[in-house]
Structures are given as structure tokens and as C-alpha cells.
N, C-alpha and C positions, 0 to 999 in steps of 0.2 A: 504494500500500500504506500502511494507517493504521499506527503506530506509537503506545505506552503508556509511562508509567512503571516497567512491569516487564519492558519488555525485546520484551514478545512481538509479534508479527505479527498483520494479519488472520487470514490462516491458519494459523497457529502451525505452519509446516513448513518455513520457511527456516533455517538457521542462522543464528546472529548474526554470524557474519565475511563470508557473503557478502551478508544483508543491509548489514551495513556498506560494503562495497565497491561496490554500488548505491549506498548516499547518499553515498559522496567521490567518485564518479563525477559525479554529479549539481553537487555541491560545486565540483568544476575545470572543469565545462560553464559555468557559472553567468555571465552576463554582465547579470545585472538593472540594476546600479550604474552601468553603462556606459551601456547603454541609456537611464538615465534620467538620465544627463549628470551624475553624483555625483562620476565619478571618469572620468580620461578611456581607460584602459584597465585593465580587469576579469583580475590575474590571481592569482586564488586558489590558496588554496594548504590541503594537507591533512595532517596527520599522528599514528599510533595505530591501536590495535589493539584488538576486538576484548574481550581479554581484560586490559586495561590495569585497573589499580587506582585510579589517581591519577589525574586528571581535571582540569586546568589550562585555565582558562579566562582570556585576556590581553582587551585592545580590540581591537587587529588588528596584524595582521603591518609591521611597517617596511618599509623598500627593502631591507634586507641579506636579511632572513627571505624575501620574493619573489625574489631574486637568487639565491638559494641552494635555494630550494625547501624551506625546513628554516626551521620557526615557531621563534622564541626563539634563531634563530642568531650574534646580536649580543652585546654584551655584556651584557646584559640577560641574556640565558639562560645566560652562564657567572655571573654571579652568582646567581641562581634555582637552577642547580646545587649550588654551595656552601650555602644555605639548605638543599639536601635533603641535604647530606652533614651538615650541624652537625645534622641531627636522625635522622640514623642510617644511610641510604641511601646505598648505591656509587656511586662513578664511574660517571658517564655514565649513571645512572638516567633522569633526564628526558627524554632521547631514546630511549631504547631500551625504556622499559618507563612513561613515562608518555604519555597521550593529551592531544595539546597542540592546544586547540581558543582561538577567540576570538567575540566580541560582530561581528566583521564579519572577513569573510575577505582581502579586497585592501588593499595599502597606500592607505590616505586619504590620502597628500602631508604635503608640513610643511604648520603651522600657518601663520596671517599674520607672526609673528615668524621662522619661520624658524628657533626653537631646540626644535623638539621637532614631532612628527607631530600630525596635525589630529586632531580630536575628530570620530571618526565623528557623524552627525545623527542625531536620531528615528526618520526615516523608513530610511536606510540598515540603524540596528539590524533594524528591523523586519522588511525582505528577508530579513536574514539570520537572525532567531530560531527559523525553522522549523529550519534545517539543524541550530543547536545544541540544541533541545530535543529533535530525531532524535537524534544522536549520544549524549546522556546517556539514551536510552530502550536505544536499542540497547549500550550499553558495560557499562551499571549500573556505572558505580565505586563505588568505599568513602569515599573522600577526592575532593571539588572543591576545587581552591586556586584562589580567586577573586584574579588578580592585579590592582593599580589601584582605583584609587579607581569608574573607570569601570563594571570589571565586579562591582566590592562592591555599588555603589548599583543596581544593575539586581536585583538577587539580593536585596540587604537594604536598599534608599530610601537616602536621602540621610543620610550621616554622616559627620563627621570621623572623619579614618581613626586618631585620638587613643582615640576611643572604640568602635572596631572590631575595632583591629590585637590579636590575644592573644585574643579570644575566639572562639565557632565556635556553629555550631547544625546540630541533624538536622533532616533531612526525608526520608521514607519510605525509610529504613536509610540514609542519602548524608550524609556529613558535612561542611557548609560551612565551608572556613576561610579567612576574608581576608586578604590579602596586602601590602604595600605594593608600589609596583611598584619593582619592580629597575633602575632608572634611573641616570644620570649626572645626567640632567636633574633629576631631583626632589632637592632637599634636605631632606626630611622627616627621612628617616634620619642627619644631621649633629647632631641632638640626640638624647644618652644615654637622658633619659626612654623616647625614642620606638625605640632599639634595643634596650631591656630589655624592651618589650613587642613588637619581634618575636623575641625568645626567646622569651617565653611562647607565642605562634603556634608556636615551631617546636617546642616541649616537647611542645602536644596532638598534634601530629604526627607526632614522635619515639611517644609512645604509642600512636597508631592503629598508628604500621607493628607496634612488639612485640604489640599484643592480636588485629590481622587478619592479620598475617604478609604484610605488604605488602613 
């Protein structure tokens, strides 16, 4: 079945949740990576609805987020939480009413340092670009928060995330907004300059939710 930018089917006669539930079916079968010796076991992972607003797009899942079966379950995703509450949004929003998708679905391993998860490849995004340009055909959110430098430069090319972070752009009614990643590991955010412009990220934010009632 083809999938568009507006959501619809070939045959415009499925719903969009059980369309949906066909491609995370598809999504947790998924052994490409394995297969082609990227990663030495394939175990993806899925989560979102449907009728979700917000649209979170990470690099991919760590060991805690596959451990758990719950994307953004580390610390990472309790500070990402806090982000959605300093711009307006409840408790536990980001689990339960955002669709939390990434650039590759299986944990990639640590890096060769050992202090932080490996940089998915070209080729692995690749495998996996079909499943996320499905997922945003079928969900239509309002708001994509592109988290990481990783998943900003895929969406907007290559930029300091100096001259990223606090700004946003449309594309066919879908509001891009970059993120820094919510990390221990990164120290981006230990300079003020660079926390005052993600306020400004969470200010646009703060206003999509009051103007779409997200």
C-alpha cells in the first residue's frame, strides 16, 4: 500500500489507526540491520498514535529505551518532558499523547569511546527512512521536534545547532522545530547563550500548543 503526504491510502478506505498499526507491525518484524550485519541483533521498537499532535523525531533508541520497550525512557526523555512542560504541556504528555519516532529504530551500541551511542550510518538511515516518512504521512502532526543535531541535519543539512536551536520552518501545514538533544552527554546546553535560545525553541512551541490546541 502507497502512502502521501496527506495522510491518504491507495484506496482511501482504511483508517489511519489501522493503517498505522500495519506499518509498527511491519516496524517490530523489521530485521534489515541484522541481516546486513549493522547491528548484531535487530530489536525495534514502536510508539504513538494515530491521532498524536507532536511528532518527535530522536536518532534511535539506546539500551534502556529497547529494555523497556518505551522510546525516550532514559533520562533523556525525562528531561524532553520538562522542555514540554516549560512551554505549556502536562505531565506525562510525551508518552501518552506525543508520537515518538527516530532516524533508525534498534539501539546502534556505544560508540568506539564508549561514552555515548554510535552514530547510526548512511546506509542504516536509509533502511529505515521508508518506515519514518510512512509514519508522518499517516499521523499528519502539527509540531515535529527534531531532536539532535543528527535528526536537525537530515531535515535541515548540516548546521550548528548555535544557529538552529530557537528557530522553526513549515512545510505542507507541519511545523519543524529543532531541538538540542536532551543528553548528559552533550554539553552544548552548559552555556547560557545557548539555553536562552532553547527558550526561544520552547516559546514557538508554547504558541503552536495555545493557536492549534495541542
Amino acid at each position: 500500500m502507497t502512502t502521501n503526504w496527506n495522510g491518504g491510502s491507495a484506496s482511501g478506505e482504511e483508517p489511519a489507526d489501522l493503517r498505522l498499526a500495519r506499518l509498527q507491525q511491519r516496524i517490530l518484524t523489521c530485521r534489515q540491520c541484522q541481516e546486513q550485519g549493522y547491528i548484531a541483533t535487530a530489536q525495534p521498537i514502536v510508539s504513538g498514535r494515530a491521532s498524536d499532535r507532536i511528532f518527535v523525531i530522536g536518532q534511535a533508541p539506546g539500551h534502556r529505551s529497547v529494555a523497556n520497550n518505551k522510546p525516550f525512557s532514559g533520562p533523556g526523555g525525562r528531561i524532553l518532558q520538562t522542555w514540554l512542560e516549560r512551554a505549556g504541556f502536562p505531565p506525562g504528555y510525551l508518552h501518552e499523547h506525543s508520537y515518538l519516532s527516530s532516524l533508525t529504530r534498534c539501539d546502534p551500541g556505544k560508540n568506539a569511546q564508549g561514552n555515548g551511542d554510535r552514530r547510526p550510518s548512511a546506509q542504516e538511515l536509509q533502511l529505515c527512512r521508508p518506515f519514518l516518512d510512512a509514519e508522518l504521512a499517516i499521523v499528519q502532526p502539527k509540531v515535529v521536534l527534531l531532536v539532535g543535531a543528527m535528526a536537525i541535519e537530515v531535515f535541515a543539512g548540516k548546521a550548528r545547532l548555535e544557529e538552529v536551536i530557537g528557530t522553526s520552518w513549515e512545510r505542507s501545514g507541519i511545523f519543524f522545530l529543532p531541538l538540542p538533544h536532551p543528553s548528559g552527554v552533550s554539553r552544548w546546553l552548559n552555556d547560557s547563550a545557548h539555553q536562552q535560545l532553547l527558550q526561544r525553541a520552547l516559546a514557538l512551541l508554547a504558541g503552536w500548543r495555545e493557536a492549534y490546541g495541542l
